[in-house]
N, C-alpha and C positions, 0 to 999 in steps of 0.2 A: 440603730437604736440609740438614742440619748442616753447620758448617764444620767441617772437622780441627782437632784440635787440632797437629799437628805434618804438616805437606807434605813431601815432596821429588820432584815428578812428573818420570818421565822418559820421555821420548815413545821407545816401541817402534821408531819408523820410524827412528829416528834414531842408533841403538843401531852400534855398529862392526859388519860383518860373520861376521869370521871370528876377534876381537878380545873379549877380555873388556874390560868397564866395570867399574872401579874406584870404588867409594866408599869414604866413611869421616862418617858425618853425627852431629852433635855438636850437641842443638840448646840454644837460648842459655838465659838463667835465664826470659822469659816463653815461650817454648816449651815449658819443666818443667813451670812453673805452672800453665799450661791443660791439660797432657797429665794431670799428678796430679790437676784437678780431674776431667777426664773419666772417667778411672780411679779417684775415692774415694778416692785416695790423701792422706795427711798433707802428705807431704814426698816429691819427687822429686830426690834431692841432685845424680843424677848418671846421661848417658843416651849411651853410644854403640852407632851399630850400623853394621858394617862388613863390607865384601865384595866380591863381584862379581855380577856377572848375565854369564853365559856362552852364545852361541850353541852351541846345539844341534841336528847337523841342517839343517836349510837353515831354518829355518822358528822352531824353538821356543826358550826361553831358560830358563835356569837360574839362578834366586838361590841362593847358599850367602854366606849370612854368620855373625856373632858377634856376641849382644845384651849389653852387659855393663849393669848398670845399679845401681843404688841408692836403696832408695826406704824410705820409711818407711808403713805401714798402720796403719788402726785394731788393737784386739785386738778380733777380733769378739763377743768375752764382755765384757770392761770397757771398751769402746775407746781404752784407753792405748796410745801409740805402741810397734809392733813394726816393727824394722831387718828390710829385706831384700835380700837381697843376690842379684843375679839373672846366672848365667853364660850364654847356651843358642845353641847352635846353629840358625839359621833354613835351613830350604831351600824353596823352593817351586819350579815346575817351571811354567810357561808354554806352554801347547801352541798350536799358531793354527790346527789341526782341532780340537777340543776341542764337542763334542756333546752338548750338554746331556739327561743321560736321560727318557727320557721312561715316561709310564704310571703308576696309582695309588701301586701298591708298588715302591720302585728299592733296591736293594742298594749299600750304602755300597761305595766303592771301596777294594781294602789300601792304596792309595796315597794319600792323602787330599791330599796333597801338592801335586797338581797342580790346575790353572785355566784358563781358558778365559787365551791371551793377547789383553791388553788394549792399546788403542790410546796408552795410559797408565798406567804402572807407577809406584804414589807411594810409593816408598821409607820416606816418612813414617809413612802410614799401614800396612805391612807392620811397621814396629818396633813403635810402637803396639797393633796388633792381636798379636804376639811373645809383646810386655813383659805385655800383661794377659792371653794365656795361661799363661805362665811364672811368674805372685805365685800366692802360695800363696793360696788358696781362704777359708779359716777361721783366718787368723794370730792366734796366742794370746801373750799378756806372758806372760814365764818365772813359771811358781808359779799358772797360772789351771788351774780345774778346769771342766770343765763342772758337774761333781754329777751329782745326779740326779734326775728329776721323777716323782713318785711318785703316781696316780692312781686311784681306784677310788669304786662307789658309795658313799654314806653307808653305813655298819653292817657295811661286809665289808674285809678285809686290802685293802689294794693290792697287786699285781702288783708287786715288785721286778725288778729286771733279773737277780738271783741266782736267781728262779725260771726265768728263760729260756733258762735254761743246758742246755744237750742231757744234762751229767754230772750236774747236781747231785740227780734222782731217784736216780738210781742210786747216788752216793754214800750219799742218805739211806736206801736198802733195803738196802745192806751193812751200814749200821751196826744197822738193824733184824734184821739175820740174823745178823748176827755173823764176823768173819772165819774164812774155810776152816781147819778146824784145829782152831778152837774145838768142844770139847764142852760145850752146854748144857744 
C-alpha cells in the first residue's frame, strides 16, 4: 500500500454524538510537495480544506466542506506552467449500513456521494482525492492550439475535420444549386 501523501485520520468511534466536528487542515510546505508530486503537479502554492463531518441519524455522518487551493500544472500541449486556481465544495455522506451491490452489471447510484462508513475517516486523503478531481483535466498556457492532425493513405486527400462536419455537404450542394430565387 502507498503512503499518502497528505493524512488527517479520524477514528469514526470517536466522533461527538449529536455534535458536529470541526476542521480546518492546512497542510505544511512538505505536505504540498508530496501531494503535487502525487498529483503531477508543478507547484502546489497553497491547500486548505475545511468543514465539518455531521451526525446523521443515529448511525451515519456527513462531510460538507470547502477545497480552496492553488496550484500550478503542466500545459498538457507545451508543458509550460498553467495557474490554477481551485474553489469546490466537498460532501460525502458516510452510511454504516452501506451494502456493497452485488451481480455482473450494477447501475451507478444518482447519489455517488455516499460510502460505506469507515472505521477511519482521513480527512487527508478526502482533500487530496477533491483537489485531483477538481484540476482541470487538459490545462492549456494561454495562446496554445491543439492544430490539427491530418491522416490519410499515400496518394488520397486526408480527412479534415471540416469534412466531418454534419453542415458542411450541404453547404457545398447550395452552392452547387444555387440559392432559391436564383434563376439559372
Amino acid at each position: 500500500m502507498t503512503a499518502l501523501p497528505f493524512s488527517h485520520p479520524v477514528r469514526s468511534a470517536s466522533l461527538p454524538g449529536k455534535r458536529a466536528f470541526a476542521f480546518d487542515l492546512v497542510p505544511g510546505p512538505d505536505e504540498r510537495v508530496a501531494i503535487a508530486a502525487a498529483l503531477g503537479l508543478l507547484e502546489l502554492g497553497a491547500l486548505r480544506f475545511s468543514g465539518e463531518l455531521k451526525p446523521v441519524g443515529r448511525k451515519d455522518v456527513a462531510l460538507e466542506a470547502r477545497l480552496v487551493a492553488e496550484a500550478v500544472q503542466p500545459c498538457s500541449v507545451t508543458l509550460a506552467p498553467v495557474p490554477a486556481r481551485v474553489e469546490e465544495a466537498v460532501a460525502r455522506r458516510y452510511l454504516a449500513d452501506w451494502e456493497e451491490p452485488e451481480g455482473d452489471e450494477v447501475e451507478m447510484p444518482e447519489d455517488d456521494s455516499t460510502e460505506p462508513l469507515p472505521d477511519v475517516i482521513d480527512l487527508g486523503a478526502v482533500a487530496v482525492e477533491a483537489l485531483a478531481l477538481a484540476l482541470p483535466l487538459y490545462p492549456r498556457a494561454a495562446g496554445v492550439d491543439l492544430g490539427e492532425a491530418v491522416f490519410g493513405p499515400p496518394g488520397t486527400a486526408p480527412l479534415r475535420d471540416e469534412d466531418l462536419r454534419p453542415f458542411a455537404g450541404l453547404a457545398g450542394l447550395k452552392d452547387k444549386l444555387g440559392k432559391p430565387g436564383d434563376k439559372g
